[in-house]
mmCIF file as gemmi writes it, N, C-alpha and C atoms, coordinates in Angstrom:
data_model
loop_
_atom_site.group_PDB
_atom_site.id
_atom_site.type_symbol
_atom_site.label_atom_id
_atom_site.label_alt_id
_atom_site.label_comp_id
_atom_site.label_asym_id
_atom_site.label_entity_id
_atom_site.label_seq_id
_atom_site.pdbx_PDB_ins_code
_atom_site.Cartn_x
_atom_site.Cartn_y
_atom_site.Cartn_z
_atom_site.occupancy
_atom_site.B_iso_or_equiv
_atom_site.pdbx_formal_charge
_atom_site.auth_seq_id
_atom_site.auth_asym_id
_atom_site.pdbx_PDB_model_num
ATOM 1 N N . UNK Axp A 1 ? 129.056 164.516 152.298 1 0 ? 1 A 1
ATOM 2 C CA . UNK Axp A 1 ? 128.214 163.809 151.353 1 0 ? 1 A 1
ATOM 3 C C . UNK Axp A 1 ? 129.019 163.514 150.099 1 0 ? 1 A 1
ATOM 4 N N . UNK Axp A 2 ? 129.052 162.207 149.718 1 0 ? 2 A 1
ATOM 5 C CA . UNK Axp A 2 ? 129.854 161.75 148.394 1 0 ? 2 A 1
ATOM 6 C C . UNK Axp A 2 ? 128.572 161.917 147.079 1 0 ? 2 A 1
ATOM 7 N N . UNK Axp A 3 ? 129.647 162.351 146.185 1 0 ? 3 A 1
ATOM 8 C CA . UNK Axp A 3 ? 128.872 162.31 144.635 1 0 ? 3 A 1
ATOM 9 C C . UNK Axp A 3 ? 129.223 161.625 144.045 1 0 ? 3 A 1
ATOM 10 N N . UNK Axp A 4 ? 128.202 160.664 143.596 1 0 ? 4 A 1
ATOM 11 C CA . UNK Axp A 4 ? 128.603 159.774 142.494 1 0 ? 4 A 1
ATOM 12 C C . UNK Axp A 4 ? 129.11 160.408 140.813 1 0 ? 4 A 1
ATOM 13 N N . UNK Axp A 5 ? 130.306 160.182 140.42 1 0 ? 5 A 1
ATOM 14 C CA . UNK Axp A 5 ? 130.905 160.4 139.288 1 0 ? 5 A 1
ATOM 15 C C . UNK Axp A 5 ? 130.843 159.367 138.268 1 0 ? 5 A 1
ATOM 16 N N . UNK Axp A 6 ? 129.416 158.932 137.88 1 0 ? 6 A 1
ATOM 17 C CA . UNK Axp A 6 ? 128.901 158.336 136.956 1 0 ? 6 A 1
ATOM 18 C C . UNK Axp A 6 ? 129.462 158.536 135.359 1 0 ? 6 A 1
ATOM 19 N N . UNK Axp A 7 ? 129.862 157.977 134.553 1 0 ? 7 A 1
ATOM 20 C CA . UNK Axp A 7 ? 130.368 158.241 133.273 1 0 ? 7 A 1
ATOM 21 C C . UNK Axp A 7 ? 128.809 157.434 132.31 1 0 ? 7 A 1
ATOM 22 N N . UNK Axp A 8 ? 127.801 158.064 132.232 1 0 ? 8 A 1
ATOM 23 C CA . UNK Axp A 8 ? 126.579 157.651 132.108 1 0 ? 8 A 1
ATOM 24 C C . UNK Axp A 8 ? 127.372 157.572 130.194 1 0 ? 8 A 1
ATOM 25 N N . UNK Axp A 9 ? 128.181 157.707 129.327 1 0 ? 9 A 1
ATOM 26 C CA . UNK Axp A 9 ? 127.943 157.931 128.503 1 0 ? 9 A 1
ATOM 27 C C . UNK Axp A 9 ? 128.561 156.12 128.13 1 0 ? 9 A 1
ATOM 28 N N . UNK Axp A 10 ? 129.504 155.951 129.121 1 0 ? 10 A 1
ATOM 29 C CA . UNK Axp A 10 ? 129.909 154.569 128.675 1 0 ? 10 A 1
ATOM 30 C C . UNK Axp A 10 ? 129.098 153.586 129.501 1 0 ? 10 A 1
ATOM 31 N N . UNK Axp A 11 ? 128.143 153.854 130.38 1 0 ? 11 A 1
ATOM 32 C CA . UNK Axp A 11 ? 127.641 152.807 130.949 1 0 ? 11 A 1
ATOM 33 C C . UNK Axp A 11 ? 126.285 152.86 129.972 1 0 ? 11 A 1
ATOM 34 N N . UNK Axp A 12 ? 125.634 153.76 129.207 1 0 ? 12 A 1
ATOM 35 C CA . UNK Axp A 12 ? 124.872 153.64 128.119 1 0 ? 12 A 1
ATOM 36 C C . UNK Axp A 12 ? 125.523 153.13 126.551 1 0 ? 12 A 1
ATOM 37 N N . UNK Axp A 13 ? 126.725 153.269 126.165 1 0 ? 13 A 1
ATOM 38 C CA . UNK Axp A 13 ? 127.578 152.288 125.214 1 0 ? 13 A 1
ATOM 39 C C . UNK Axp A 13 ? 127.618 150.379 125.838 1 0 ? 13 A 1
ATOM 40 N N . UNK Axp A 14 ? 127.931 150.371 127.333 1 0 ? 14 A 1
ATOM 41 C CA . UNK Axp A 14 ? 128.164 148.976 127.857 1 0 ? 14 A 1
ATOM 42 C C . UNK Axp A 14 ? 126.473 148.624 127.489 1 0 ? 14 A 1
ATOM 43 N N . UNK Axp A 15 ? 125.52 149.006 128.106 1 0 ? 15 A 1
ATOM 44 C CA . UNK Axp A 15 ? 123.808 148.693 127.877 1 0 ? 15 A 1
ATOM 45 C C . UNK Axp A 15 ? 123.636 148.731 126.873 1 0 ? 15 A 1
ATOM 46 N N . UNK Axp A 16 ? 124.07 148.794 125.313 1 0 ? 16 A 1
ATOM 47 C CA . UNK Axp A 16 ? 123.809 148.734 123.985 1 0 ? 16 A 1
ATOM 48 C C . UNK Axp A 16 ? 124.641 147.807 123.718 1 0 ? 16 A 1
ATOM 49 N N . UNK Axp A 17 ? 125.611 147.604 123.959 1 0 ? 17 A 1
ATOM 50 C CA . UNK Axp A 17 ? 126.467 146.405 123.983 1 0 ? 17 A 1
ATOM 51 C C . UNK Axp A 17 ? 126.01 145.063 124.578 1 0 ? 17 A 1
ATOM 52 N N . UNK Axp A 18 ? 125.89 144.953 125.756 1 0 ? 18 A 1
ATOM 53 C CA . UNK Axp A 18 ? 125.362 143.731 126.197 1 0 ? 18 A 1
ATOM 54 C C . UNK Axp A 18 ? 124.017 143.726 125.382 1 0 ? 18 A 1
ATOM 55 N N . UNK Axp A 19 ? 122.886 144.499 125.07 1 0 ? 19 A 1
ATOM 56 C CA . UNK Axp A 19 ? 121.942 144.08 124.582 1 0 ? 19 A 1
ATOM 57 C C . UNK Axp A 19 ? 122.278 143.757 123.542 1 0 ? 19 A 1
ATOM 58 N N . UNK Axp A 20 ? 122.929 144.31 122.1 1 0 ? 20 A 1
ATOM 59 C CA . UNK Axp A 20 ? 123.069 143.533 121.297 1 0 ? 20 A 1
ATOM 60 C C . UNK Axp A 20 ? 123.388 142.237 121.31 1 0 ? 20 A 1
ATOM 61 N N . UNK Axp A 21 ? 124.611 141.813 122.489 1 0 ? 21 A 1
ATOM 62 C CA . UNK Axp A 21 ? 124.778 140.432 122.203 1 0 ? 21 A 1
ATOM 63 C C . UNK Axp A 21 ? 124.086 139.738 122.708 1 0 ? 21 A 1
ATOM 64 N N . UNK Axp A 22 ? 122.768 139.983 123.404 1 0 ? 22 A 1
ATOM 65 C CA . UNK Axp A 22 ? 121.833 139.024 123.827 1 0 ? 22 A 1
ATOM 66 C C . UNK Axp A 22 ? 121.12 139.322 122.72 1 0 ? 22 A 1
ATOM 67 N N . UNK Axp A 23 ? 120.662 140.293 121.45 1 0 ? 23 A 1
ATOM 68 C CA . UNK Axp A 23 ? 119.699 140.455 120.752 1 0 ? 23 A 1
ATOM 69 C C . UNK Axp A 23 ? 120.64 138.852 119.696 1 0 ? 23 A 1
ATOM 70 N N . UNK Axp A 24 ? 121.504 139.255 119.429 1 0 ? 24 A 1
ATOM 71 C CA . UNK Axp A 24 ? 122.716 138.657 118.507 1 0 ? 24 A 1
ATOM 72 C C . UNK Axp A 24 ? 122.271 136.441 118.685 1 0 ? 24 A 1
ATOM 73 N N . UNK Axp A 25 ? 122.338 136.695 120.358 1 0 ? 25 A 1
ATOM 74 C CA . UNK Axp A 25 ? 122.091 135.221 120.709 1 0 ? 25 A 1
ATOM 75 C C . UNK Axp A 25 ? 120.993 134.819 120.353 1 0 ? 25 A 1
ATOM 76 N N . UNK Axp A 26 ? 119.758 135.854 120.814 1 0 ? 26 A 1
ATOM 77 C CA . UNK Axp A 26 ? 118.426 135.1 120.319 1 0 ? 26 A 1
ATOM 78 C C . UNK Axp A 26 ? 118.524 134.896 118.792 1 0 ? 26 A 1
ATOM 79 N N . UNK Axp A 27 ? 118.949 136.084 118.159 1 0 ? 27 A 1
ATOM 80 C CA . UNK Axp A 27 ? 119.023 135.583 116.548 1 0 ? 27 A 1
ATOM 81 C C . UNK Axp A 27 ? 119.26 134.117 116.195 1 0 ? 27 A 1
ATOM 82 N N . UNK Axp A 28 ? 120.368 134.175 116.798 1 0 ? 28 A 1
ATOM 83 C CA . UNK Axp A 28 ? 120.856 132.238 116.207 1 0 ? 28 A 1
ATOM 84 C C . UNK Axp A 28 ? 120.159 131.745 116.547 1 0 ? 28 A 1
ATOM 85 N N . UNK Axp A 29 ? 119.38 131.747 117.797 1 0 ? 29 A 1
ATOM 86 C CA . UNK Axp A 29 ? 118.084 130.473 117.689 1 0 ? 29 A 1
ATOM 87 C C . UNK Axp A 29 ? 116.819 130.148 116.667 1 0 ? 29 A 1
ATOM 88 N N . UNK Axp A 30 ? 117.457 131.506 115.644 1 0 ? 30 A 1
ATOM 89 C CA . UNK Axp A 30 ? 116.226 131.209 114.432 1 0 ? 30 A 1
ATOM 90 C C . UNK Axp A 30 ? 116.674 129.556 113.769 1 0 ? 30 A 1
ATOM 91 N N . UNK Axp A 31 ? 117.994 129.841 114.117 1 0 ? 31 A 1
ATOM 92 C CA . UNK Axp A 31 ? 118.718 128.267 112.875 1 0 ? 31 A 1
ATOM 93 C C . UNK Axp A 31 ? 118.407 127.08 113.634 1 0 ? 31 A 1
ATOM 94 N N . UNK Axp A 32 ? 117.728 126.93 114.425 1 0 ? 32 A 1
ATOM 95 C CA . UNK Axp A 32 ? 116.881 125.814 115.284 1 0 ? 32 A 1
ATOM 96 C C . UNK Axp A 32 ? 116.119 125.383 114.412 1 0 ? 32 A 1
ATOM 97 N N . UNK Axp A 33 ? 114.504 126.286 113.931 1 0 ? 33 A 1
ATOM 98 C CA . UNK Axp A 33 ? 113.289 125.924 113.326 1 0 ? 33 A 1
ATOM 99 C C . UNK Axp A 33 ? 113.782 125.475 112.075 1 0 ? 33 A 1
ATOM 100 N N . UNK Axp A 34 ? 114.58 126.292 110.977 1 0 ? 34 A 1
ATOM 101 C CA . UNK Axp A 34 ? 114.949 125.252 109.703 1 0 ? 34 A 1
ATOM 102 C C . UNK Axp A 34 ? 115.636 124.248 109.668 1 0 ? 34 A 1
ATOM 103 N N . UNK Axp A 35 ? 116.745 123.77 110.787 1 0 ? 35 A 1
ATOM 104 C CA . UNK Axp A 35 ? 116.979 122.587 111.153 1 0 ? 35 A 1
ATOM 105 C C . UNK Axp A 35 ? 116.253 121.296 110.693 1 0 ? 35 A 1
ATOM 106 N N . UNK Axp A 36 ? 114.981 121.854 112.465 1 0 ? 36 A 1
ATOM 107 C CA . UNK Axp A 36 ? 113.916 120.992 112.392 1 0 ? 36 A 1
ATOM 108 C C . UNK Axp A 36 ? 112.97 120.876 111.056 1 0 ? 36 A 1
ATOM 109 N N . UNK Axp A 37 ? 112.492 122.003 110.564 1 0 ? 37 A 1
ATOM 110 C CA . UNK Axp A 37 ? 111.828 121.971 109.584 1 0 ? 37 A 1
ATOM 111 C C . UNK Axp A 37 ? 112.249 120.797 108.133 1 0 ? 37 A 1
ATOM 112 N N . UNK Axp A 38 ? 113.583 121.277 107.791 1 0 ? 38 A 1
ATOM 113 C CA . UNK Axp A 38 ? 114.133 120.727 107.019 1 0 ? 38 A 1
ATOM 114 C C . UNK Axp A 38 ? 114.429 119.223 107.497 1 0 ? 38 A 1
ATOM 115 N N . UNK Axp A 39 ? 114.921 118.612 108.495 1 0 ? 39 A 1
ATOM 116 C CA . UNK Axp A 39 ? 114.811 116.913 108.315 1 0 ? 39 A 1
ATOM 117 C C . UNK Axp A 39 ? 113.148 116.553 108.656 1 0 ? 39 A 1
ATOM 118 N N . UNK Axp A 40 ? 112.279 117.146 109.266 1 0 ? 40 A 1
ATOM 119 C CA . UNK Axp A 40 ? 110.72 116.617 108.739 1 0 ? 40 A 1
ATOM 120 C C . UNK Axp A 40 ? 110.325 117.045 107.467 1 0 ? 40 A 1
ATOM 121 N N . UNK Axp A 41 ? 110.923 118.24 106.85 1 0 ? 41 A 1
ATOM 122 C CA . UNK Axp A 41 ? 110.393 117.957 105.598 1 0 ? 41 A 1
ATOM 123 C C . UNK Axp A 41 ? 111.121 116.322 104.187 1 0 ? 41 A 1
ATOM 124 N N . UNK Axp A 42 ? 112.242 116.279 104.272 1 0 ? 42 A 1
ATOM 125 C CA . UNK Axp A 42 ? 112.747 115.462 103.925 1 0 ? 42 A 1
ATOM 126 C C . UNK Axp A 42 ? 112.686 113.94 104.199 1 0 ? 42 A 1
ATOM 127 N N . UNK Axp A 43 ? 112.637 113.735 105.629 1 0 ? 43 A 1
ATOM 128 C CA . UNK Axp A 43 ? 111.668 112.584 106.189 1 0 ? 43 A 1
ATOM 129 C C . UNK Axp A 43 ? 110.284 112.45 105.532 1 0 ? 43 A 1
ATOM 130 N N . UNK Axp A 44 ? 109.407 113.212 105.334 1 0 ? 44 A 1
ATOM 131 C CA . UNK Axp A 44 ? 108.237 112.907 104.604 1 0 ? 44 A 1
ATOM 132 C C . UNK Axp A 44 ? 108.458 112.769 103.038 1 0 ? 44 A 1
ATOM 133 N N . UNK Axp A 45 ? 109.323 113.709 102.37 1 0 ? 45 A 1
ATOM 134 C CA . UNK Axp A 45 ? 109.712 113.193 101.236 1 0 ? 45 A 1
ATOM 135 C C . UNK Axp A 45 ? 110.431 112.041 100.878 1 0 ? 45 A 1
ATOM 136 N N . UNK Axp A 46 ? 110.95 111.18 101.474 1 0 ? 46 A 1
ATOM 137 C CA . UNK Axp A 46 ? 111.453 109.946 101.882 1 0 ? 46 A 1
ATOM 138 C C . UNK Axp A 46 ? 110.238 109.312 101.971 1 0 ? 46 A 1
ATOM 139 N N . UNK Axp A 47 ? 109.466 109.338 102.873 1 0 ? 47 A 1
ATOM 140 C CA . UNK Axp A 47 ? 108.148 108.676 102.694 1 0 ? 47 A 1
ATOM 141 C C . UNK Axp A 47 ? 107.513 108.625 101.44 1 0 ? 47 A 1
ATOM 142 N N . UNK Axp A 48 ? 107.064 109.79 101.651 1 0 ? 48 A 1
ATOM 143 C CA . UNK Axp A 48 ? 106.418 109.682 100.112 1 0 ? 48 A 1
ATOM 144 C C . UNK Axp A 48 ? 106.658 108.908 98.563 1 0 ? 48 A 1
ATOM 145 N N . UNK Axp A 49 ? 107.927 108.882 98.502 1 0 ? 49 A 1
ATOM 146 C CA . UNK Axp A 49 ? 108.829 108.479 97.378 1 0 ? 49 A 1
ATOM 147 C C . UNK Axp A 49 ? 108.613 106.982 97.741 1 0 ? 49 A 1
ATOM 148 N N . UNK Axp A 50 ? 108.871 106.407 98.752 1 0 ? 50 A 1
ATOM 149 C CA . UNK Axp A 50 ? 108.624 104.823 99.119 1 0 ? 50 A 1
ATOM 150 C C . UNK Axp A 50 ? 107.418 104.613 98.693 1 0 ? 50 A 1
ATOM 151 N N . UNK Axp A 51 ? 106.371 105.258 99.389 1 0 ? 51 A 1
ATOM 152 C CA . UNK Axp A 51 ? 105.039 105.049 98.905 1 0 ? 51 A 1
ATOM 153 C C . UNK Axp A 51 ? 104.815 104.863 97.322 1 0 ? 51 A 1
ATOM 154 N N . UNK Axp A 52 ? 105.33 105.746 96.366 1 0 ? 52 A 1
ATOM 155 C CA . UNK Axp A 52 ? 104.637 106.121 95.134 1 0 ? 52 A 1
ATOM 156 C C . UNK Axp A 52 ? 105.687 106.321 94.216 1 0 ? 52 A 1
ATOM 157 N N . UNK Axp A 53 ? 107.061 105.566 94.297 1 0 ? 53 A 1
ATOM 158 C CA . UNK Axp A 53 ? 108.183 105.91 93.34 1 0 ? 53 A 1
ATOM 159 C C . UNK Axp A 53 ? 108.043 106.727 92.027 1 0 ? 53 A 1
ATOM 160 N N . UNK Axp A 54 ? 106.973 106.601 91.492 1 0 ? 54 A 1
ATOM 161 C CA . UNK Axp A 54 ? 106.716 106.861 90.021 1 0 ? 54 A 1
ATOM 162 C C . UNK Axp A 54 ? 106.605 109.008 90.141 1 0 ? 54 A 1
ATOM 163 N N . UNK Axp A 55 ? 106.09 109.33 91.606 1 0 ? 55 A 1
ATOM 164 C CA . UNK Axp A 55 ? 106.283 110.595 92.372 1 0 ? 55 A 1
ATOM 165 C C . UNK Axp A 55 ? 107.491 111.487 92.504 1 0 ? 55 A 1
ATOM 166 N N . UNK Axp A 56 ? 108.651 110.575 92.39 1 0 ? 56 A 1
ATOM 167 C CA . UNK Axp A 56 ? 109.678 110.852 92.814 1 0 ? 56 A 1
ATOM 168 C C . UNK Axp A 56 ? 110.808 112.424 92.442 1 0 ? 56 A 1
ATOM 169 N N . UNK Axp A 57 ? 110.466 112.672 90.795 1 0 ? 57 A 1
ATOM 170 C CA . UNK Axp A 57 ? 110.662 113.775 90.295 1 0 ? 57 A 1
ATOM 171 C C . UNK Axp A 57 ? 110.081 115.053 90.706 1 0 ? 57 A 1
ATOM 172 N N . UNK Axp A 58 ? 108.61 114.853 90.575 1 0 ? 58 A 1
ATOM 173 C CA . UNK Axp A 58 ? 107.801 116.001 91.485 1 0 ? 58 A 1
ATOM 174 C C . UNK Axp A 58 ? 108.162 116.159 92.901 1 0 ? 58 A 1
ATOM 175 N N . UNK Axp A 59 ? 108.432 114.993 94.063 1 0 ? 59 A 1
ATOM 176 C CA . UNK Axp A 59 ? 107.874 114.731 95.271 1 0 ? 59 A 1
ATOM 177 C C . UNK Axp A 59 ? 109.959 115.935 95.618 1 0 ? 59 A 1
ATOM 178 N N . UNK Axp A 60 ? 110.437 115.383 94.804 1 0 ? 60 A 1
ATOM 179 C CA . UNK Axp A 60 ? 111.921 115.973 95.141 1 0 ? 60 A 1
ATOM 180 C C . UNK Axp A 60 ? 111.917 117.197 94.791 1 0 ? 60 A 1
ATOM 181 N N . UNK Axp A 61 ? 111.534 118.36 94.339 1 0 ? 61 A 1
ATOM 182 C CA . UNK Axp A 61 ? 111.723 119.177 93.368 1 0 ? 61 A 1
ATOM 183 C C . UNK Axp A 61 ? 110.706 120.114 94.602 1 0 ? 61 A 1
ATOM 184 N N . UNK Axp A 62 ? 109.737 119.6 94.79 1 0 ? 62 A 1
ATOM 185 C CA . UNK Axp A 62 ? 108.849 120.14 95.976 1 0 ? 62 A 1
ATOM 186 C C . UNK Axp A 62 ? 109.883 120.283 97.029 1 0 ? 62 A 1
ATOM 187 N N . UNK Axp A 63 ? 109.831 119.288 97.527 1 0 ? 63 A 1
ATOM 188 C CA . UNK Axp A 63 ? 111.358 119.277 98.873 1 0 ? 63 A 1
ATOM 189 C C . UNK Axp A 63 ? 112.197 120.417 98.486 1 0 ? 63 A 1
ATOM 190 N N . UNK Axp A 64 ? 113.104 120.51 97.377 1 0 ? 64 A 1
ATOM 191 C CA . UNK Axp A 64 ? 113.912 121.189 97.246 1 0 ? 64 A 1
ATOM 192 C C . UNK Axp A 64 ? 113.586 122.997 97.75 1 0 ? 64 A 1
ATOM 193 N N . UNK Axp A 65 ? 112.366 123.361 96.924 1 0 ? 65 A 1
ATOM 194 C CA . UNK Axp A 65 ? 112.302 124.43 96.623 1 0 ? 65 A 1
ATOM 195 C C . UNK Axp A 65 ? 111.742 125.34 98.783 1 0 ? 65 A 1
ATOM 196 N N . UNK Axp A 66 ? 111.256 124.05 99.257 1 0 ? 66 A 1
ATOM 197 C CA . UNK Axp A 66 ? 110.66 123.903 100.294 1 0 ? 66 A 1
ATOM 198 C C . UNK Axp A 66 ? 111.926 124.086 101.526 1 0 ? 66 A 1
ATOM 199 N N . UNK Axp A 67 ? 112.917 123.665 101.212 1 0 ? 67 A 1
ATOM 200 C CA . UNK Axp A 67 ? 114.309 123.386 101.891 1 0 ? 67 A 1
ATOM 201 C C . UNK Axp A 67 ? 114.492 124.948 101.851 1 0 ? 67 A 1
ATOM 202 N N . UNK Axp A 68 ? 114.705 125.233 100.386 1 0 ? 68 A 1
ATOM 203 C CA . UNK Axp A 68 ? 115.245 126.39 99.871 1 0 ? 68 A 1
ATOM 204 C C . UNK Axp A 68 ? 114.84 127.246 100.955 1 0 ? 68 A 1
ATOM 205 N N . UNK Axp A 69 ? 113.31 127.473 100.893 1 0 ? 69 A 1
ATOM 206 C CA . UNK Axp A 69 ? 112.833 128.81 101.346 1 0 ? 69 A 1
ATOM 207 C C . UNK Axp A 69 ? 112.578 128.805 103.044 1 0 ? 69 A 1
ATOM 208 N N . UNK Axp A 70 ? 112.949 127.377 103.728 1 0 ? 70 A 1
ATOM 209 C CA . UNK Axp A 70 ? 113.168 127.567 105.319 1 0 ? 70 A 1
ATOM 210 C C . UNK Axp A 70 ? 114.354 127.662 105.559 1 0 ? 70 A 1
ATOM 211 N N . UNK Axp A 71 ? 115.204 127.322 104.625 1 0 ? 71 A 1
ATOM 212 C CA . UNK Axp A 71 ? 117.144 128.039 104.836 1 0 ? 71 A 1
ATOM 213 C C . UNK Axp A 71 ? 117.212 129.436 104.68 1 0 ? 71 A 1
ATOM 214 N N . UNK Axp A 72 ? 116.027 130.066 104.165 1 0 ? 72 A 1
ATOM 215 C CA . UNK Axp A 72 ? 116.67 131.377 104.423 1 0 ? 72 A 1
ATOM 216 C C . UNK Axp A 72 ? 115.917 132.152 105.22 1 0 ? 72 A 1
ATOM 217 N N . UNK Axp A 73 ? 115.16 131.828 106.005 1 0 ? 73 A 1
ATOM 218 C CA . UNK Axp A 73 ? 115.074 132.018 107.773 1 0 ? 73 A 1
ATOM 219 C C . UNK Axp A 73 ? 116.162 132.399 108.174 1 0 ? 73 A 1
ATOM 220 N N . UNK Axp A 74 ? 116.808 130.866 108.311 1 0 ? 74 A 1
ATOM 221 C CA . UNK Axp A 74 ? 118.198 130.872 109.328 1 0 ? 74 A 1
ATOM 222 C C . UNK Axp A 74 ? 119.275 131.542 108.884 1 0 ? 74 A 1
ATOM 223 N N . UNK Axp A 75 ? 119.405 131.732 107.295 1 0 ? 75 A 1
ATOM 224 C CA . UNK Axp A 75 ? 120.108 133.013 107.127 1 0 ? 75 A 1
ATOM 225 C C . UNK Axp A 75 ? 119.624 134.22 107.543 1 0 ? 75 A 1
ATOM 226 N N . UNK Axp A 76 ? 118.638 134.451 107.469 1 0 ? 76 A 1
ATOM 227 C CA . UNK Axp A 76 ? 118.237 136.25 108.189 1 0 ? 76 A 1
ATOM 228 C C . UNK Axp A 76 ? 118.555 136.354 109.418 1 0 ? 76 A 1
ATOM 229 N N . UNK Axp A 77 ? 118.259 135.103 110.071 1 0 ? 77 A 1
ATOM 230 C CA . UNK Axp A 77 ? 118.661 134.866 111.538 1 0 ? 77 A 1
ATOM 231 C C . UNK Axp A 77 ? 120.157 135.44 111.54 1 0 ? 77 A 1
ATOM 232 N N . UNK Axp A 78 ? 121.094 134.904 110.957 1 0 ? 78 A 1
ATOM 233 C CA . UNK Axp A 78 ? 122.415 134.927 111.023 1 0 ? 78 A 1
ATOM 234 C C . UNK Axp A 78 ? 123.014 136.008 110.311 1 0 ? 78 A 1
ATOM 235 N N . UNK Axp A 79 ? 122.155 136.748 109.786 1 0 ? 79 A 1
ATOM 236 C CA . UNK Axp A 79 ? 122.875 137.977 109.002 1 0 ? 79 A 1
ATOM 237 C C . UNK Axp A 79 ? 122.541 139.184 110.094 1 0 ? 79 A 1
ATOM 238 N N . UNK Axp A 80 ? 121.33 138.838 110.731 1 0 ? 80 A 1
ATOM 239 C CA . UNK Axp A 80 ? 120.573 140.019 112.411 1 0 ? 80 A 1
ATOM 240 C C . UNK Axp A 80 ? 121.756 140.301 113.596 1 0 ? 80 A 1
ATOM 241 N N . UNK Axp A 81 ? 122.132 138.535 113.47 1 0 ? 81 A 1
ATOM 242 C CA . UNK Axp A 81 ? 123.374 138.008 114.483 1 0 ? 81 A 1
ATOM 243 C C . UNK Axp A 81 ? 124.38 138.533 113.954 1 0 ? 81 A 1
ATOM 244 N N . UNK Axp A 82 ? 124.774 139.046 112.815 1 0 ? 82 A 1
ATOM 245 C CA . UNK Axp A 82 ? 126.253 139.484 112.379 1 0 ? 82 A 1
ATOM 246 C C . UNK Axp A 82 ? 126.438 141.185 112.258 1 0 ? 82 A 1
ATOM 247 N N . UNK Axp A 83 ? 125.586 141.439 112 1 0 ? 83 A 1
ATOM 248 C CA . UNK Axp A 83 ? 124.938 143.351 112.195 1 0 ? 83 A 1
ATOM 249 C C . UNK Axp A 83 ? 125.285 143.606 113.449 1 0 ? 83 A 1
ATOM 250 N N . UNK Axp A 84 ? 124.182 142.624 114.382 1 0 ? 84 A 1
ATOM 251 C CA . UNK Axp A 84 ? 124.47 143.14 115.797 1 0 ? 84 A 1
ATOM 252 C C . UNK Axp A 84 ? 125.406 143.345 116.663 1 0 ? 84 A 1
ATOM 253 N N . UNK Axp A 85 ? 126.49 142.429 115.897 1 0 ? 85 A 1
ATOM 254 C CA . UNK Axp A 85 ? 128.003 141.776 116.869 1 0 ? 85 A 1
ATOM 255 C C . UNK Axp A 85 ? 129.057 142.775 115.71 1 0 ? 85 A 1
ATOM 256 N N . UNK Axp A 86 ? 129.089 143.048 114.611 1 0 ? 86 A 1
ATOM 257 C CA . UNK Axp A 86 ? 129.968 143.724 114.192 1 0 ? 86 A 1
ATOM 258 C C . UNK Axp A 86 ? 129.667 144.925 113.626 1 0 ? 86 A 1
ATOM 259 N N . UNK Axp A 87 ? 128.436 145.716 113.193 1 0 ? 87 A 1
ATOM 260 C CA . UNK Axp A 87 ? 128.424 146.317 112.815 1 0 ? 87 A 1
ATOM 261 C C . UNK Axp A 87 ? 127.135 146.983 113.289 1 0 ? 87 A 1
ATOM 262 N N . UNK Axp A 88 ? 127.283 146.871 114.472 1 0 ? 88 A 1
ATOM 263 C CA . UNK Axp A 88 ? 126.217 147.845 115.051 1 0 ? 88 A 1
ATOM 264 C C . UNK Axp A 88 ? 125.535 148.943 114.761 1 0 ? 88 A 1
ATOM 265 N N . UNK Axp A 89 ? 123.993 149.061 114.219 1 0 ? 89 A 1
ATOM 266 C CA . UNK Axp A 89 ? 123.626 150.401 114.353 1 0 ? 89 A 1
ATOM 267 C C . UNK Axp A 89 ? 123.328 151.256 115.156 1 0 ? 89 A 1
ATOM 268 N N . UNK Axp A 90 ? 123.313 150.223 116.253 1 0 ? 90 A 1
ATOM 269 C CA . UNK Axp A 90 ? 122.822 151.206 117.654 1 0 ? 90 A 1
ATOM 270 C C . UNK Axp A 90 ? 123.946 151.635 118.373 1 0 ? 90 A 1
ATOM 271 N N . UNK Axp A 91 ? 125.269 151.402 118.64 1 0 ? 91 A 1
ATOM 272 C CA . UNK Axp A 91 ? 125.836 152.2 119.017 1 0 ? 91 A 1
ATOM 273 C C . UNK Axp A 91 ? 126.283 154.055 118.635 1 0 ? 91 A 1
ATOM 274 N N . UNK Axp A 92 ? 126.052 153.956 117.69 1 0 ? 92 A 1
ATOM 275 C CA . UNK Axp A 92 ? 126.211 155.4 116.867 1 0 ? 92 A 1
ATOM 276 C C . UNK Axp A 92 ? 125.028 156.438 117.575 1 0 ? 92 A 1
ATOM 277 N N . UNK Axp A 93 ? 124.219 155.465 118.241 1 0 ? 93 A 1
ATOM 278 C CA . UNK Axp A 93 ? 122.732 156.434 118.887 1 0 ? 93 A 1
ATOM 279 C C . UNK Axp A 93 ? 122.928 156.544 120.559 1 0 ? 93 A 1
ATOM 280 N N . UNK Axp A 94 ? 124.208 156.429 120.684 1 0 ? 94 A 1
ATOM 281 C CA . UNK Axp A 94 ? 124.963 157.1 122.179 1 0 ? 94 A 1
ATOM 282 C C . UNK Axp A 94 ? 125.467 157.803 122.215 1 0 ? 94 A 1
ATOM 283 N N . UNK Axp A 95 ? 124.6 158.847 122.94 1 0 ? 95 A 1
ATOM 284 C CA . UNK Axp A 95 ? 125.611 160.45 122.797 1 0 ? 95 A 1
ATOM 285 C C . UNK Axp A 95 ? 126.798 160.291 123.63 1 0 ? 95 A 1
ATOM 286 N N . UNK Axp A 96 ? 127.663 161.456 123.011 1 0 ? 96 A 1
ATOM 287 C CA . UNK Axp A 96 ? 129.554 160.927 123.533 1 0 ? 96 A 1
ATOM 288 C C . UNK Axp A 96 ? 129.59 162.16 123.238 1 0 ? 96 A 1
């Protein structure tokens, strides 16, 4: 009868590993939604401004602050993605 000589401590380091970099991948798909968000928001501010020029100070200043706060989505996204790939907290929680 053969025994398997399992090294369970690095095949539980490899399973924290691959999951991070699939956790890492989904992260970046946060920078999808402010993408999108951001050219429909700007497309309508474009509109708007055609419509009502005299708007234009307010109608931009709105946009801006609006831009602002769906860009930093995709930064959290990308700071989740940079933890996970370099500075892992979960590997330290594999006993060795």
């Amino acid at each position: 009868m053969e025994t398997n000589n399992v090294d369970y401590t690095e095949l539980s380091r490899a399973i924290v590993l691959g999951a991070s970099a699939l956790g890492a991948g989904t992260a970046m798909i946060a920078g999808i939604g402010p993408g999108i968000g951001e050219g429909y928001a700007v497309g309508k501010a474009c509109e708007s401004i055609g419509r009502q020029p005299e708007s234009s100070g307010a109608v931009t200043r709105t946009m801006f602050i609006g831009c602002a706060v769906a860009e930093s989505t995709g930064i959290y996204g990308l700071l989740v993605a940079l933890l996970l790939m370099f500075a892992n907290p979960f590997i330290n929680k594999v006993s060795g």
